[in-house]
VEXVEX-240864 format. One record per residue: residue number from 1; residue in three letters; x, y, z of N, C-alpha, C, O, CB in turn. Coordinates in nm, 3 decimals, m for minus. Each point is the difference from the previous one (the first is absolute). Last residue first. Glycine has a CB too. Layout:
N
  drenvex  zator      npx      npy      npz     capx     capy     capz      cpx      cpy      cpz      opx      opy      opz     cbpx     cbpy     cbpz
      NUM    ALA        X        Y        Z        X        Y        Z        X        Y        Z        X        Y        Z        X        Y        Z
...
***
This chain:
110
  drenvex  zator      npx      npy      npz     capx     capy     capz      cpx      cpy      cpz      opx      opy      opz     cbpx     cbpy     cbpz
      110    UNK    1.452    2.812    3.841   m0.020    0.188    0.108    0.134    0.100   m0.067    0.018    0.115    0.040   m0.099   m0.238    0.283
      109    UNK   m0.285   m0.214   m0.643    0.143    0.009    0.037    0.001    0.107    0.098   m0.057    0.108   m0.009    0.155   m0.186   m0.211
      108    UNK   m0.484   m0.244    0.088    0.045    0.145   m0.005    0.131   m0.031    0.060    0.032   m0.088    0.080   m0.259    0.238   m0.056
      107    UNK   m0.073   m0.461   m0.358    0.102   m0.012    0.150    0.030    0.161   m0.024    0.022    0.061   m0.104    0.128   m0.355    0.128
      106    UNK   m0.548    0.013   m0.320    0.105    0.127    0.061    0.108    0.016    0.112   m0.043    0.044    0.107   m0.141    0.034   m0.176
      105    UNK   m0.061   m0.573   m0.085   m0.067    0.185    0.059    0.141    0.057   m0.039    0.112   m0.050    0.007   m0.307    0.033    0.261
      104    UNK    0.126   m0.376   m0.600    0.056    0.034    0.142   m0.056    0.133    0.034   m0.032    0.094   m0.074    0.253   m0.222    0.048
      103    UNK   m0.400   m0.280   m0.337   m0.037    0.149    0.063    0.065    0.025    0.141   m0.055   m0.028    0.107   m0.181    0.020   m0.227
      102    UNK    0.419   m0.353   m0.284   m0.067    0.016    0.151   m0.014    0.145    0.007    0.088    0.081   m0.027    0.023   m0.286    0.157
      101    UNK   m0.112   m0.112   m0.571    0.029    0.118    0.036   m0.067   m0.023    0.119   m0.112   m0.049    0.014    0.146    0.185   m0.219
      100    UNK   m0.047   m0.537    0.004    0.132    0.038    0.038    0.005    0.136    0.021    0.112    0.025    0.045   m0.018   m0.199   m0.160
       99    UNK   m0.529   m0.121    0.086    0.075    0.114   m0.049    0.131   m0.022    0.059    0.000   m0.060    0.107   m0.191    0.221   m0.129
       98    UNK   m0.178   m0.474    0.136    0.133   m0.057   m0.062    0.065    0.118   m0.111    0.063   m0.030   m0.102   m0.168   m0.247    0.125
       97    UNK   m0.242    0.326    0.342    0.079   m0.151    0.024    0.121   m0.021   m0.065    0.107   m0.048    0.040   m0.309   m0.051   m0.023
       96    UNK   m0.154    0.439   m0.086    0.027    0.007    0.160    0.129   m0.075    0.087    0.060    0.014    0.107   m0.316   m0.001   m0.134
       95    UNK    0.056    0.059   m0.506    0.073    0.096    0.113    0.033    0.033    0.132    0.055    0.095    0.056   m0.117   m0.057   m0.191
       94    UNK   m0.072   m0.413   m0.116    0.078    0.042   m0.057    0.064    0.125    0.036    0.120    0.027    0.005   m0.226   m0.158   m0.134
       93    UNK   m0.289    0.027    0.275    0.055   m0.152    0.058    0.137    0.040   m0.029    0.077   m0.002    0.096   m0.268   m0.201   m0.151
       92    UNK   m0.158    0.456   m0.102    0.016    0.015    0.119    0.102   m0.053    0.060    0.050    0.051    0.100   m0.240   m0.026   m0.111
       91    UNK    0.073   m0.164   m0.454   m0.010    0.152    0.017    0.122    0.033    0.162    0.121    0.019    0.007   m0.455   m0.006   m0.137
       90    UNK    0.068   m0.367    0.042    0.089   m0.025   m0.038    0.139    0.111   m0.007    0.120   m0.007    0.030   m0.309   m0.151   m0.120
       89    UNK   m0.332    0.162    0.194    0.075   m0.040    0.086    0.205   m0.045   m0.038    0.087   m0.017    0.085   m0.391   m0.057   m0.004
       88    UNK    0.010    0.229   m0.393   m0.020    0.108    0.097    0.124   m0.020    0.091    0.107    0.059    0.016   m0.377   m0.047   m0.026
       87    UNK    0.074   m0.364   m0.289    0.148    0.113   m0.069    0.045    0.115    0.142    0.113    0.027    0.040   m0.238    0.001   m0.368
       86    UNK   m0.229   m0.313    0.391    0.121   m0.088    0.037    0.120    0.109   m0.086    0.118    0.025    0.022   m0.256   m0.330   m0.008
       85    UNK   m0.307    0.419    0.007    0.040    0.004    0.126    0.104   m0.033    0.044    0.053    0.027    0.108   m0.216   m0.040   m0.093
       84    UNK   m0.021    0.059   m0.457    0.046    0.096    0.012    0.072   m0.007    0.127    0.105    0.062    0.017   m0.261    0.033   m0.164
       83    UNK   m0.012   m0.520   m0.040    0.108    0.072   m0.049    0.037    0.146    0.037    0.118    0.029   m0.020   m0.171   m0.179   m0.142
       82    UNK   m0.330   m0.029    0.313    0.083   m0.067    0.076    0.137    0.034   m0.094    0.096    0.035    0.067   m0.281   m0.230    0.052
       81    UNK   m0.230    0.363   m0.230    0.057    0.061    0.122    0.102   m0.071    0.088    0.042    0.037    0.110   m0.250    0.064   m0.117
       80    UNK    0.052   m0.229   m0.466    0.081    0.146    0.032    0.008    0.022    0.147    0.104    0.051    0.041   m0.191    0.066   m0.253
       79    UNK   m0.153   m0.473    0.105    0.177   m0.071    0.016    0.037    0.181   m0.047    0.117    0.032    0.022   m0.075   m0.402   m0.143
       78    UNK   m0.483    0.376    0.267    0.086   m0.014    0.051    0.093   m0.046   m0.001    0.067   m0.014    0.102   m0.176    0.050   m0.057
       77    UNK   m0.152    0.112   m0.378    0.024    0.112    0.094    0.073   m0.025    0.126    0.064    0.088    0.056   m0.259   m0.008   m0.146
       76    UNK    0.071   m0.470   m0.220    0.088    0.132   m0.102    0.014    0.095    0.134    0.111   m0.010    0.051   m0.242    0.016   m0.355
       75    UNK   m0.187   m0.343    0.387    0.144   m0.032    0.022    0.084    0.103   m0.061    0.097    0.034    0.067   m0.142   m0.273   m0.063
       74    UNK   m0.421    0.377    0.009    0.109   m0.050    0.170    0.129   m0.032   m0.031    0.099    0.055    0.048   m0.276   m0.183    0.080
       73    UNK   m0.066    0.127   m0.518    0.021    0.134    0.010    0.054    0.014    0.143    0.101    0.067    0.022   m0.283    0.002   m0.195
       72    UNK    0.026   m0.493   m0.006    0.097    0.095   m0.029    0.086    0.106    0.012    0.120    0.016   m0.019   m0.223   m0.103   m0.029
       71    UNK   m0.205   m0.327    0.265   m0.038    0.142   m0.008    0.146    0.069   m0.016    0.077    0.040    0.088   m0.315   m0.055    0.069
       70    UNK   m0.062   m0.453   m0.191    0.157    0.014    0.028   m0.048    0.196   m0.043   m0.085    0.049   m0.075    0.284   m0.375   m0.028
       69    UNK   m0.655    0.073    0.277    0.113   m0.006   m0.122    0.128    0.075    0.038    0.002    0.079    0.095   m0.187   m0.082   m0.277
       68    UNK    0.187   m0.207    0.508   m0.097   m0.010   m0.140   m0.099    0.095    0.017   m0.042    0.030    0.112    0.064   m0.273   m0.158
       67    UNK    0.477    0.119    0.318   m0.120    0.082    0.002   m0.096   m0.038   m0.165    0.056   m0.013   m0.108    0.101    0.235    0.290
       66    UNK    0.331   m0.243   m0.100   m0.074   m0.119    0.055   m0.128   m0.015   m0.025   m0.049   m0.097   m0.059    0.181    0.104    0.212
       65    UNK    0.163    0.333   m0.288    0.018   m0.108   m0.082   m0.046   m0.095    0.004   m0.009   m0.084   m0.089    0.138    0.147    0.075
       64    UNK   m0.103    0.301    0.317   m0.060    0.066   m0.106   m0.021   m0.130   m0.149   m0.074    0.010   m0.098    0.209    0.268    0.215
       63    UNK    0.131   m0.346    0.324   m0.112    0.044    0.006   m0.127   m0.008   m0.140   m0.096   m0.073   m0.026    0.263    0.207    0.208
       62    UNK    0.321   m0.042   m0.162   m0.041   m0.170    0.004   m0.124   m0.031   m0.002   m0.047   m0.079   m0.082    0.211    0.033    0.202
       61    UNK   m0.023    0.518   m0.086   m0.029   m0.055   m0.112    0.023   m0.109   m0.034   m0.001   m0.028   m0.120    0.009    0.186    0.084
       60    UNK   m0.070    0.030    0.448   m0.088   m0.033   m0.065    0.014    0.009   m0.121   m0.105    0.009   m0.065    0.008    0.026    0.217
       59    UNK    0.491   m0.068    0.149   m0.163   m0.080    0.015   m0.083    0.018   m0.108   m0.008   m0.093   m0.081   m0.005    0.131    0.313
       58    UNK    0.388    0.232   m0.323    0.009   m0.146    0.000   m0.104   m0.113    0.052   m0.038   m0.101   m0.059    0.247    0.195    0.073
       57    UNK   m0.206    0.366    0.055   m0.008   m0.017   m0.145   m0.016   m0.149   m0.045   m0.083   m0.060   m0.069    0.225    0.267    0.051
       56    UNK   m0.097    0.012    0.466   m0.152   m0.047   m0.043    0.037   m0.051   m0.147   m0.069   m0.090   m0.047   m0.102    0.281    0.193
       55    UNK    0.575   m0.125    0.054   m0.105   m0.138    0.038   m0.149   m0.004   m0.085   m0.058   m0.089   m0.063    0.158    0.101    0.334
       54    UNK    0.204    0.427   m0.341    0.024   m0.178   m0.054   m0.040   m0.095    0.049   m0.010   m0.094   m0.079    0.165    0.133    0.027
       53    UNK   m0.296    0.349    0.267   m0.008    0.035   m0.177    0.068   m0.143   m0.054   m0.065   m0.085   m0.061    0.114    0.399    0.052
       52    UNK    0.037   m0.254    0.454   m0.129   m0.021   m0.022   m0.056    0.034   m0.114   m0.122   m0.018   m0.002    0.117    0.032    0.198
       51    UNK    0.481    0.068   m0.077   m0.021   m0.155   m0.023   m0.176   m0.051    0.013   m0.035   m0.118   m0.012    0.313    0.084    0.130
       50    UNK   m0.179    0.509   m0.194    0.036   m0.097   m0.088   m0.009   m0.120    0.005   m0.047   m0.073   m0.088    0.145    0.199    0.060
       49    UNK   m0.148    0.141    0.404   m0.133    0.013   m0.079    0.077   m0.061   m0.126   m0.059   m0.108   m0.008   m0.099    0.343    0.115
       48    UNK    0.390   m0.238    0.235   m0.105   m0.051    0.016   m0.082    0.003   m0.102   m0.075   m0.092   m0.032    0.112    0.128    0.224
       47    UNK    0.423    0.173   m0.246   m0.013   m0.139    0.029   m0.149   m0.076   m0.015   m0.025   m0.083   m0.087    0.221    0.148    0.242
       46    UNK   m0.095    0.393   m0.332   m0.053   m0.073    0.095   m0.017   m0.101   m0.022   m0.087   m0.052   m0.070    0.017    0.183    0.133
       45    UNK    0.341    0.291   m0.275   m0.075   m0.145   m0.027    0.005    0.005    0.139    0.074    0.062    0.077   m0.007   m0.213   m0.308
       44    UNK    0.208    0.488    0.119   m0.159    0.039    0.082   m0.073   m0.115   m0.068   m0.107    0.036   m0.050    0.090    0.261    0.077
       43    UNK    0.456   m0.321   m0.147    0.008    0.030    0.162   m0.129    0.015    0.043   m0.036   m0.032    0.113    0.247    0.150   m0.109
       42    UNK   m0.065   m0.145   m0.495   m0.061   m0.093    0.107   m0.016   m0.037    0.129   m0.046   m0.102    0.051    0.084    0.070   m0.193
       41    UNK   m0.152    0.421   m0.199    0.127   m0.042    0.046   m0.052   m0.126    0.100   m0.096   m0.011    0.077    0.240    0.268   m0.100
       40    UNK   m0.492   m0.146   m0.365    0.058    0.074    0.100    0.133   m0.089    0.092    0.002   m0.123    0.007   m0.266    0.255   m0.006
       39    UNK    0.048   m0.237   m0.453    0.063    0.129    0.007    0.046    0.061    0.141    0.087    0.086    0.015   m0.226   m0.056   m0.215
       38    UNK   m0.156   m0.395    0.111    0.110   m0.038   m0.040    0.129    0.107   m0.003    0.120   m0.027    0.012   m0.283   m0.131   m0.127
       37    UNK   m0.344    0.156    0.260    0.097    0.043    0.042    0.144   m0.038   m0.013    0.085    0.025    0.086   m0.257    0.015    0.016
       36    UNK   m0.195   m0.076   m0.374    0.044    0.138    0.032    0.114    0.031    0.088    0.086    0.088   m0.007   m0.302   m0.056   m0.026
       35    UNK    0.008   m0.473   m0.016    0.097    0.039   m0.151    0.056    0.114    0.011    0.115    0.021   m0.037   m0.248   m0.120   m0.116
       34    UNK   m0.250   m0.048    0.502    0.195    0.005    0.028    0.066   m0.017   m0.144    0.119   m0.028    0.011   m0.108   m0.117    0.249
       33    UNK   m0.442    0.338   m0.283    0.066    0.054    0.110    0.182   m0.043   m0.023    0.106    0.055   m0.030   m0.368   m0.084    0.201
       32    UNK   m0.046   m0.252   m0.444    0.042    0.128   m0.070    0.098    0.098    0.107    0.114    0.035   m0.030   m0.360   m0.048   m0.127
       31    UNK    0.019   m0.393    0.335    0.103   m0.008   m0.114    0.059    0.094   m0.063    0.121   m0.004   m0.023   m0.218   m0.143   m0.004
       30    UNK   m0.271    0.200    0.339    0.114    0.000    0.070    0.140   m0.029   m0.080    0.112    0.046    0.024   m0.275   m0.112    0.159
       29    UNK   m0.273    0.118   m0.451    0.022    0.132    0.093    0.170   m0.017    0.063    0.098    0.066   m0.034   m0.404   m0.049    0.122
       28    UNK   m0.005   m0.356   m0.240    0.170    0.067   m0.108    0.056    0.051    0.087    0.107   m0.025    0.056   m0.162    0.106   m0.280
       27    UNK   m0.385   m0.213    0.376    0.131   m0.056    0.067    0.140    0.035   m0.100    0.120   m0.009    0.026   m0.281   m0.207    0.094
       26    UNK   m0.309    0.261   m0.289    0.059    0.118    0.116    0.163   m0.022    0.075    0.094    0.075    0.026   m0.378   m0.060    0.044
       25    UNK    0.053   m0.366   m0.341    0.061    0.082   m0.115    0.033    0.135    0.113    0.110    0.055   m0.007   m0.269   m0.155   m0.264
       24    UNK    0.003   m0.302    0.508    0.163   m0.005   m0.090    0.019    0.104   m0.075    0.117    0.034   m0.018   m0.110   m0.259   m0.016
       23    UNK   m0.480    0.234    0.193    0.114    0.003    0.100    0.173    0.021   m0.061    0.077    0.095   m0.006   m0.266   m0.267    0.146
       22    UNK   m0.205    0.105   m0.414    0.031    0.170    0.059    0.121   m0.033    0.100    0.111    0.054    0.001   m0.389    0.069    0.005
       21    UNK    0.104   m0.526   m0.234    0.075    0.089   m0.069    0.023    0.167    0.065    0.085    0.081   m0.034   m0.179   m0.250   m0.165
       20    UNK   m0.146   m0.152    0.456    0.119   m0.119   m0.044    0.057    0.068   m0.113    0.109   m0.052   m0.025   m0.227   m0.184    0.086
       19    UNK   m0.300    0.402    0.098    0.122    0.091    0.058    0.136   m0.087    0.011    0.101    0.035    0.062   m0.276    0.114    0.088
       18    UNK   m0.227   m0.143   m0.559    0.017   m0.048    0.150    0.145    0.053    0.048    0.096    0.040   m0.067   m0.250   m0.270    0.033
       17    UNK   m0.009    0.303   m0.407   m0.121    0.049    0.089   m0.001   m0.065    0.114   m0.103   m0.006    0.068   m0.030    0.054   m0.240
       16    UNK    0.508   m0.056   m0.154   m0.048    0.123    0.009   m0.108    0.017    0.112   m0.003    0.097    0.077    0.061   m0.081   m0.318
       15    UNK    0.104   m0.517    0.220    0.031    0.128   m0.092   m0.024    0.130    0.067   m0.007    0.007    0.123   m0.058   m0.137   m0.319
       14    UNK    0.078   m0.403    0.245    0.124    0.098    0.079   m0.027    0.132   m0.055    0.096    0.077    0.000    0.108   m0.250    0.018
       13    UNK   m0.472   m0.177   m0.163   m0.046    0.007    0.202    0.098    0.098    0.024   m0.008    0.070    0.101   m0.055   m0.338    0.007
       12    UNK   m0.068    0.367   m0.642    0.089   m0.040    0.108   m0.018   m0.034    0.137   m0.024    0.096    0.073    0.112    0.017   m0.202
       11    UNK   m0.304    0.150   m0.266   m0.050   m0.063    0.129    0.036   m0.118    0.034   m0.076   m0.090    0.035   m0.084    0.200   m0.063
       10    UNK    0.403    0.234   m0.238   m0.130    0.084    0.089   m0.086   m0.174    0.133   m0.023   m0.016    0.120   m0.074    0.276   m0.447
        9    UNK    0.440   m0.390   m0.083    0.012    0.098    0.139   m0.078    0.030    0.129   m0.004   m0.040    0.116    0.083    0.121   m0.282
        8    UNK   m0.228   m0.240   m0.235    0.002   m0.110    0.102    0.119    0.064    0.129    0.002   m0.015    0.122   m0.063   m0.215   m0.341
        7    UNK   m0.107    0.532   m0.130   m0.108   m0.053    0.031    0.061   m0.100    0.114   m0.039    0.018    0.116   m0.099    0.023   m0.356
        6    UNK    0.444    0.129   m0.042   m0.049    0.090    0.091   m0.105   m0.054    0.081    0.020    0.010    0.121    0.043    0.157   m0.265
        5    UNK    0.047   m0.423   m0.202    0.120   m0.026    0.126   m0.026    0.095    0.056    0.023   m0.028    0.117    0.162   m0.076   m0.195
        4    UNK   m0.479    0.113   m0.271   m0.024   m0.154    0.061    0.142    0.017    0.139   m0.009   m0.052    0.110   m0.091   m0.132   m0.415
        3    UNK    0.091    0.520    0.020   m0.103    0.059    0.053   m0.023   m0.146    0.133   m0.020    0.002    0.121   m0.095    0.184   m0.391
        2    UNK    0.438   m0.195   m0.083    0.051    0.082    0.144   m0.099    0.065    0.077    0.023    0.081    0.090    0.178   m0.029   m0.193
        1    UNK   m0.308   m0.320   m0.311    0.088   m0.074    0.088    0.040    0.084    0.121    0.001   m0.051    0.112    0.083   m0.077   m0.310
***
């Protein structure tokens, strides 16, 4: 039996031996990145490049549902990149908009 589901894997229109599985599975790459950067302060998010991490996510994993055969492994990699872009962005939003700590300069006293 797991030889019969390896087998229809393998030759899948979406599988292993067409780039309808290399592509999406490289594409973690950016999923994994911004998980990483969950850690960094949210002052050094980018607007731009997040809200372009959550569109693409969201296009094409409508996309990815339309398309025949329906290609799994697209939609999985990109409702992550649209959950990471929108946490991200959320992130940003929260600290730009709606912190209550204000960063005052220094005032020198003469």
């Amino acid at each position: 039996m797991a030889a019969t589901k390896l087998q229809a894997f393998w030759n899948h229109p979406a599988g292993p031996k067409t780039i309808h599985f290399w592509a999406p599975t490289f594409k973690w790459g950016i999923s994994i990145a911004n998980i990483a950067d969950f850690a960094k302060p949210p002052e050094k998010i980018s607007y731009p490049q997040q809200v372009a991490v959550a569109c693409t996510g969201i296009i094409w994993s409508r996309y990815s549902l339309v398309i025949t055969p329906k290609n799994w492994n697209l939609f999985s990699v990109n409702v992550a990149m649209a959950g990471t872009g929108l946490y991200q962005l959320s992130r940003k939003i929260r600290q730009d908009y709606l912190s209550d700590e204000k960063d005052a300069a220094p005032q020198l006293e003469a």
